[in-house]
C-alpha positions as semicolon CSV with decimal commas, in nm:
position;residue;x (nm);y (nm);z (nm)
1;X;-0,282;-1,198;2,289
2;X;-0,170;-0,937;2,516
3;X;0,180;-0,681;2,453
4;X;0,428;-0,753;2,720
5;X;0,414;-0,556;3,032
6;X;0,656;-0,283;3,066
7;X;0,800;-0,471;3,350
8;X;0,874;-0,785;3,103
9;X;1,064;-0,566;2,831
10;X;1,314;-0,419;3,148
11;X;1,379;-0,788;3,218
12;X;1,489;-0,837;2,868
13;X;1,692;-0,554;2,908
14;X;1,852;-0,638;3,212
15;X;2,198;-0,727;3,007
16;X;2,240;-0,335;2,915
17;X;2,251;-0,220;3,309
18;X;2,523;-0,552;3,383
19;X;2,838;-0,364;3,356
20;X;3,017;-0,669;3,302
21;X;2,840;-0,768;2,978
22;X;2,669;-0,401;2,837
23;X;3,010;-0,326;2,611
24;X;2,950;-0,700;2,480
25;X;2,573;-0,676;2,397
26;X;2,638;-0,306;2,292
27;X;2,877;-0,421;2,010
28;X;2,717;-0,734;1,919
29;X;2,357;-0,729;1,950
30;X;2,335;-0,368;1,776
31;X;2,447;-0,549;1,455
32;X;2,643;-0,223;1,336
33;X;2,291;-0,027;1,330
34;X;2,289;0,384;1,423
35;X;1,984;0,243;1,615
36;X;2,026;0,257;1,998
37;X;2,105;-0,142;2,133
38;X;1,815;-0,057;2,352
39;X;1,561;-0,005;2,061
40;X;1,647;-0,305;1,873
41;X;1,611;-0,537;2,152
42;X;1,318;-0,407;2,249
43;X;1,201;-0,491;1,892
44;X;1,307;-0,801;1,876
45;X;1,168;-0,881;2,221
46;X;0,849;-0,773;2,091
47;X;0,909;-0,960;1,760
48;X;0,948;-1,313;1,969
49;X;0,675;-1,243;2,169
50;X;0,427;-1,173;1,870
51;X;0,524;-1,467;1,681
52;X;0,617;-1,721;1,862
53;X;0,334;-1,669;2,140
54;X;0,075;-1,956;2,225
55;X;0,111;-2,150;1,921
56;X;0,422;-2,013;1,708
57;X;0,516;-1,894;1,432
58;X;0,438;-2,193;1,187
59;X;0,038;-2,158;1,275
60;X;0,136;-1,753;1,061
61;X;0,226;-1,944;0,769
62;X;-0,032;-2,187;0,600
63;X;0,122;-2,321;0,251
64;X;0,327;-2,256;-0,041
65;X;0,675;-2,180;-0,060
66;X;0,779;-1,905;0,241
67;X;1,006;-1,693;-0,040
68;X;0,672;-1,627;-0,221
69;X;0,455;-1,498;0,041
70;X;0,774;-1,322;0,178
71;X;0,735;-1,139;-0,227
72;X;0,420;-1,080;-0,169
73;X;0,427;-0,896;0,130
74;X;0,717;-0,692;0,089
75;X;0,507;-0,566;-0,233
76;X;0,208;-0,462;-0,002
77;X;0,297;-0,379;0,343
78;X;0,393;-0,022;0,437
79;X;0,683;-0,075;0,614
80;X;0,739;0,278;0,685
81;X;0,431;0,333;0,892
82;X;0,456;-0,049;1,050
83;X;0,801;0,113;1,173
84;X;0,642;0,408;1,284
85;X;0,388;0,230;1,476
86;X;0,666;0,035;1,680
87;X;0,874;0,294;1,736
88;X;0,533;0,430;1,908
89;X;0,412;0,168;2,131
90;X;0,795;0,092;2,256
91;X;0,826;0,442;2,262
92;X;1,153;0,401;2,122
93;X;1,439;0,681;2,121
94;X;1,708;0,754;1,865
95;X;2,017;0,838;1,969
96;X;2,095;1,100;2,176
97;X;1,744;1,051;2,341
98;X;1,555;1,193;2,025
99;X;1,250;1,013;1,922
């Protein structure tokens, strides 16, 4: 499956240029985070598009209960350098324009 197209994620984002609405999304949508509105959209943009592509999320998740392979991967994923490597390919900015 192919990553959006830059063009896609600035349609997503098309809320944070409406003056009428960007205070709104700003305050809501940032859920309280330090992390630019911006950033975390773009995440979860790329989120949806990831797991609920061509045939959703619940082809990701075979059996069992979800709370135990939910366990089990918080115990072996590096969350750290997954971070790292969105923060790279939506070449994300902190605040202030820092990366």
């Amino acid at each position: 499956m192919a990553l959006m197209t830059p063009e896609q994620f600035e349609e997503s984002l098309k809320e944070l240029k409406n003056p009428e609405v960007k205070d709104y999304v700003e305050e809501f949508y940032s859920f309280g985070s330090d992390e630019p509105t911006e950033n975390i959209m773009k995440a979860h943009k790329l989120l949806q598009h990831w797991t609920a592509g061509q045939h959703g999320v619940a082809t990701w998740h075979g059996a069992g209960p979800v709370m135990a392979n939910k366990i089990m991967l918080q115990r072996v994923i590096d969350y750290e350098h997954e971070k790292n490597l969105v923060k790279q390919i939506l070449n994300l900015k902190g605040k202030g324009g820092k990366s």
